[in-house]
Steps between C-alpha positions, in 0.01 A plus 500: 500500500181676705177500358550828373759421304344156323211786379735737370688210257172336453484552115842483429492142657246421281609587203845352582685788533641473903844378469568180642635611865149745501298184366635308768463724759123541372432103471654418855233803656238302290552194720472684842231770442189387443306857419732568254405133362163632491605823374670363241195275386214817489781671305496232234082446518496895459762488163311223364147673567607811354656260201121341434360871527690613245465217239131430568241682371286443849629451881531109597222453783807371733623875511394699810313781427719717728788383306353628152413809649822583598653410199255732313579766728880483466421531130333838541759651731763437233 
């Protein structure tokens, strides 16, 4: 699997969808690629910053300003 790849089944790994050959395929580049290691860890802070953004009623002082601003401006090109 190239890095390319690992982005493109990203969510579907996530949500447990990859079927098991895929998964493996996508676990064994896991333990010989570190940037998508720390790809795969700013994709998770990013869902679950988004996730507190949308439940809370203010933005958690541990959220990057940059990050809320993009966000916000996503939400206006939609």
């Amino acid at each position: 699997m190239t890095c390319r790849e690992f982005a493109e089944f990203l969510d579907a790994w996530l949500a447990g969808l990859l079927p098991a050959e895929q998964a493996g395929a996508f676990r064994r580049h896991l333990a010989v690629c570190p940037h998508c290691v720390n790809y795969l860890d700013g994709y998770r802070r990013t869902v679950d910053a988004v996730e507190q953004l949308r439940a809370a009623e203010t933005v958690p002082e541990e959220v990057p300003a940059d990050l809320v601003r993009a966000i916000l401006a996503s939400r206006k090109e939609s």
